[in-house]
N, C-alpha and C positions, 0 to 999 in steps of 0.2 A: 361595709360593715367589718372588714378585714382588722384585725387589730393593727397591722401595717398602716393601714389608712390615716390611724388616728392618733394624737399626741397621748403622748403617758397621760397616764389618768383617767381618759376622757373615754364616753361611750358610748354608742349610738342606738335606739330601738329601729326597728326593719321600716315600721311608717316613716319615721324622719329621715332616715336613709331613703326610702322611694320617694317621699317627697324631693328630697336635695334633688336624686337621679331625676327625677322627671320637671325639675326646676331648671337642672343646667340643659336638659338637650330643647327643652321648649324654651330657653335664653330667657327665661323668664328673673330670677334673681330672687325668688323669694324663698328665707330661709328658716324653717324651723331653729337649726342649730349652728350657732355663726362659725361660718367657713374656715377663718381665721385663727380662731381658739380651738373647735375640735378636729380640724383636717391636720396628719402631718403631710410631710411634704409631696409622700406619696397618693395621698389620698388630695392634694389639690391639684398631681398631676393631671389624677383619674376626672376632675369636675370641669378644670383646662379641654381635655379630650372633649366632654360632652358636648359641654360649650361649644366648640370648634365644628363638632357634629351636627349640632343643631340648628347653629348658622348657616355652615355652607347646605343644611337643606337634608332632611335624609331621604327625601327623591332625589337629590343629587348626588349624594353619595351611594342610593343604592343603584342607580342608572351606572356611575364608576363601576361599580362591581361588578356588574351584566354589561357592560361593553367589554370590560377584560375578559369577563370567563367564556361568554359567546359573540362574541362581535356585533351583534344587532340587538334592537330596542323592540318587543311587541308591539301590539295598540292599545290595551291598557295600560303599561309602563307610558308609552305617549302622550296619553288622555291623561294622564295624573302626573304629566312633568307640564305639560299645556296649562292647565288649571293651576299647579304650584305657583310658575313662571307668569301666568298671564298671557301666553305667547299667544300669536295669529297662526301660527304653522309651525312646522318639524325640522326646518329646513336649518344644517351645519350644528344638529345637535352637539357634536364633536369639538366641534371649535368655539361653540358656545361656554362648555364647560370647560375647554381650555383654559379660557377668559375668565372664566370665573374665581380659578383656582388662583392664575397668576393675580387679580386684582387683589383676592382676598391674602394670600403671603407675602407678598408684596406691601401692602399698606398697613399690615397687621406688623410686619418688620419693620419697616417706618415708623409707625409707633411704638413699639419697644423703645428703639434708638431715643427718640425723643424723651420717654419715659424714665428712660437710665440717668439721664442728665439731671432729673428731677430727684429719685428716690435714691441716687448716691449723695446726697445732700448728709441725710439722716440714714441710712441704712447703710451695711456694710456690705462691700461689692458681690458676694454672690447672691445675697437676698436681695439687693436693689438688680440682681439681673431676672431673678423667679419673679419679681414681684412685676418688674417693667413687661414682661413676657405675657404674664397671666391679665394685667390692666389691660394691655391693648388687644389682647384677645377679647377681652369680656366688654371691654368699648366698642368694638368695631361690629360684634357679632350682637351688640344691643343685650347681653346679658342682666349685667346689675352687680355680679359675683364683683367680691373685694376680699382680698387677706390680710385685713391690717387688722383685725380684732377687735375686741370690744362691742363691737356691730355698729361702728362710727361712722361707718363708709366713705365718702368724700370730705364729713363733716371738719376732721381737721384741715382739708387744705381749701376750707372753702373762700380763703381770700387767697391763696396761688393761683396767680394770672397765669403761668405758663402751661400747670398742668390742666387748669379747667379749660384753657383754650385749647391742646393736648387733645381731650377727653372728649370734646363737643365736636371736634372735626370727625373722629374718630367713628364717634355718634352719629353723625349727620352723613358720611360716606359708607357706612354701612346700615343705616337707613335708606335711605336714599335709592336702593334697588341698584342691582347687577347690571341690568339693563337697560337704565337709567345710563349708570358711568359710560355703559359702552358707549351707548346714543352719540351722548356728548360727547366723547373721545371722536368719534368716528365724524361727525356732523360739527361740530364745533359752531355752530351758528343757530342760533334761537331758533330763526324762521323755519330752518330745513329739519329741523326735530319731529320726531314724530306725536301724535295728540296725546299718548297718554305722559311722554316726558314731560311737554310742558304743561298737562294736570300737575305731575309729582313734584317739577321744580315750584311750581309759583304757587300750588299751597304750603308748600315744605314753608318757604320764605314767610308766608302769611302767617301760618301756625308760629313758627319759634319767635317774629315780631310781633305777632297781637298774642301769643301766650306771655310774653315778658314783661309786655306791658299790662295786662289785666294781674300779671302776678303780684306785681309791684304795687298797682293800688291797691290789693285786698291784702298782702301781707309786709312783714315789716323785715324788706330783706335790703340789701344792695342791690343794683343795677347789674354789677356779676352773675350775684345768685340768683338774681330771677331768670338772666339769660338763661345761665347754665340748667335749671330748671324745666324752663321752657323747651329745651331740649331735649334733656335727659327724661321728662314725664313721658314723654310722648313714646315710648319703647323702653330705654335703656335701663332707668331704676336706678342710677345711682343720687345718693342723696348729700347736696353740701351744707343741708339745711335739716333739723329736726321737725320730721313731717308732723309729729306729736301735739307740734305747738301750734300748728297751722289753724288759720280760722278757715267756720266751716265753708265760708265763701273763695278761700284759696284752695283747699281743698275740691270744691265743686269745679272749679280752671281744669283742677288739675285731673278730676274726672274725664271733663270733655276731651282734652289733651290726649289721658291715655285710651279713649274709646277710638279718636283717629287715628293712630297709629302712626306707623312708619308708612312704606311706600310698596306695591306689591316688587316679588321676585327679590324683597328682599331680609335682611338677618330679623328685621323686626316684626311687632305681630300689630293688634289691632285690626279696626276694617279697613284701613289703608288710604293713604289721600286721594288716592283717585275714586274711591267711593264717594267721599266725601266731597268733592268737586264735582262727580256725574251728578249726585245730588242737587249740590246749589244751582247747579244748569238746571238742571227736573225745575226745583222751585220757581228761580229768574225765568224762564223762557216759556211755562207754562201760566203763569200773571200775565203774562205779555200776550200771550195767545201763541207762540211764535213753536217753529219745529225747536227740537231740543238742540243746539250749537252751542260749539265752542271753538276760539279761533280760527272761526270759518269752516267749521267741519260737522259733519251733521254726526251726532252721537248715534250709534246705531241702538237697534231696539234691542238687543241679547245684552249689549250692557246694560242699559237700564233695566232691564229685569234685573241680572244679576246685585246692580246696585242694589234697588228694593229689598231684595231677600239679605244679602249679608246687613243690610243693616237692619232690618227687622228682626233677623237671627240674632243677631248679638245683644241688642234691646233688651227681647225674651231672656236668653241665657243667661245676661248680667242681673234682669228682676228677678228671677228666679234662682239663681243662686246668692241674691241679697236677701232676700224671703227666706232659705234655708238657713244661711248663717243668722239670721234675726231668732230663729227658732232654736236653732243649735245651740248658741253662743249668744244671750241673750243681756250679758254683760257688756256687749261692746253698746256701742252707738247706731243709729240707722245710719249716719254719716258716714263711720268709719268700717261698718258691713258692704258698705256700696262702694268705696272706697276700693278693700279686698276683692271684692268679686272684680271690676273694672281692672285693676290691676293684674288680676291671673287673668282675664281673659284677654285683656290687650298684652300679654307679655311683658311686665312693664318690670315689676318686680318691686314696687316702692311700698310700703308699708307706714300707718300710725302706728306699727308697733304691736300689735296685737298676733301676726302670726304665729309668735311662739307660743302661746297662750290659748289658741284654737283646741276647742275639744278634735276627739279624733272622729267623729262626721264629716268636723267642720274642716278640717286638715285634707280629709280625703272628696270632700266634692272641691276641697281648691284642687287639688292632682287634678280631676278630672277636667275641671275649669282650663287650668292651664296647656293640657293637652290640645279641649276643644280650639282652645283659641290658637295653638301654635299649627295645628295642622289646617283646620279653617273648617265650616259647614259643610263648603261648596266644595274643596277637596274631597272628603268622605265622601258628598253626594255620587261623586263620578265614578264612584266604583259601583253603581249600579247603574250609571248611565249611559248602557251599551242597548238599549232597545232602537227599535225602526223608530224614524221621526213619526209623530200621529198627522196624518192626510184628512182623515173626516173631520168636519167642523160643524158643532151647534147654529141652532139660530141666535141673533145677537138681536139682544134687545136691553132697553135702555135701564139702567139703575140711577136712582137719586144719589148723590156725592156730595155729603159737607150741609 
């Protein structure tokens, strides 16, 4: 809200201001007030920062902070970097976010470079170097944030081969989970991966190929932009396409898209592919009659719980905050309320265009929304889940099912 923050003229109220704030550190992209027109340079350094924050994790960054000031980690600091990460154990916390740090500047400087090449096209060299800097920030860390104005987001370059391919890699490795890169890095061979990697790779693959294609027949795009779509829905928010015009069955794609999300442990939000794979196993293997497997690994039962709840959780929380906007904002569409709510909770940031337009309920349960979704159910849960495990057990007896 600083007048430094913001271009002559232009001016912010404190909600659209927490909205933005709490849009850039949940990397979510969704904008009351385009970033572009009212931020000046210092005020996009300050959205760049969140961004960057929100990504690398703020259990990871506040884990950095407590190793510098005392050298050691508690057990609740633990418990809610375990649950964040996904992890099986504690083991080389240290070198864990070494890795993480170096992946994340590392690939995030890669793409700048690449990015400079594009926007010195058209832009003059110090702003094609802000603007290369802040793209591959806000691609990599699955944001949505754009500074070219007008609120056009990717839409002019949406036949530039080099920056959508750019953008999508950018996307897809900071989707894609931390843990994910390492695996591979370190294993380099499918078979020797661990189970939840090849959950993340081989829905990843599924999602961005059968999103592209279902996008293509329900809307009237290129082969580009559905790719690029297909990608970009599923976390990131940027748009090369006017979602406004979308029919409601390209729209409904792009629902499903943003409810699976990116991949856990990493920049994106959503229930994450490997929910969304323990799933399809649940389904497959229980038709079958068969234990729950997958590539020869028997799925333990704490995951399946946990499946169950984060997708029931988000179910609930996206109906329900489709139902408030329906009451709120009763101007929009059921399509395009459902739309919003999916959007803030999956982190996605994509918009028909109605954000700006949201009364202020409707504004403030998306905050909330996008919070929920950025930091997760099951995360919150854990901070009250330091009791003794329960040892007594009921009589079991039998219920009718379906």
């Amino acid at each position: 809200m600083l007048p430094v923050s913001l271009n002559s003229g232009q001016s912010i109220s404190f909600l659209n201001a927490l909205f933005t704030s709490t849009s850039a550190v949940c990397v979510t992209g969704l904008v009351t007030a385009d970033t572009g027109d009212t931020f000046s340079v210092f005020g996009k350094t300050i959205i760049c920062l969140l961004i960057q924050t929100g990504g690398l994790g703020v259990a990871t960054v506040g884990v950095m902070i407590i190793l510098a000031a005392r050298g050691r980690i508690g057990m609740r600091e633990m418990s809610f970097i375990r649950e964040t990460f996904n992890m099986s154990g504690y083991a080389e916390l240290r070198t864990l976010f070494k890795r993480i740090i170096c992946i994340t500047f590392g690939i995030e400087a890669a793409g700048a470079v690449c990015c400079f090449f594009v926007f010195i096209r058209t832009f003059p060299f110090p702003k094609a170097v802000g603007m290369s800097i802040f793209h591959s920030v806000s691609s990599f860390n699955n944001a949505g944030f754009d500074i070219f104005g007008g609120g056009r987001s990717l839409i002019p370059y949406s036949s530039d081969i080099p920056l959508n391919i750019i953008t999508m890699l950018l996307i897809v490795l900071g989707g894609i989970g931390f843990l994910v890169i390492i695996d591979v890095f370190e294993k380099r061979h499918f078979r020797r991966l661990r189970l939840s990697t090849k959950a993340a790779l081989v829905t990843t693959l599924i999602l961005i190929a059968g999103g592209a294609l279902l996008l293509k027949l329900t809307l009237d795009i290129t082969w580009l932009g559905a790719l690029f779509q297909s990608v970009s829905t599923r976390t990131a928010g940027f748009a090369s396409f006017d979602f406004g015009s979308f029919t409601p069955a390209g729209l409904f794609v792009c629902i499903i898209l943003m409810v699976i999300g990116a991949s856990p442990g990493s920049t994106g939000g959503g229930i994450k592919t490997t929910t969304a794979f323990t799933m399809f196993c649940i389904i497959k293997n229980t038709a079958r009659n068969r234990h729950i497997t997958a590539f020869r690994r028997k799925l333990p039962d704490e995951a399946i719980r946990k499946a169950f709840v984060i997708f029931i959780l988000a179910i609930a929380i996206i109906c329900f905050v489709t139902l408030f906007l329906s009451v709120s904002d009763p101007q929009n569409t059921f399509i395009q309320n459902l739309f919003e709510a999916a959007s803030a909770y999956g982190t996605v940031g994509l918009s028909t265009g109605i954000t700006s337009s949201l009364s202020i309920p409707g504004r403030i349960i998306i905050i909330f929304t996008m919070f929920s979704g950025r930091v997760g159910a099951l995360t919150i849960a854990t901070l009250w889940s330091f009791n003794a495990p329960q040892t007594s057990r009921y009589t079991e007896e039998h219920i009718a099912i379906g």
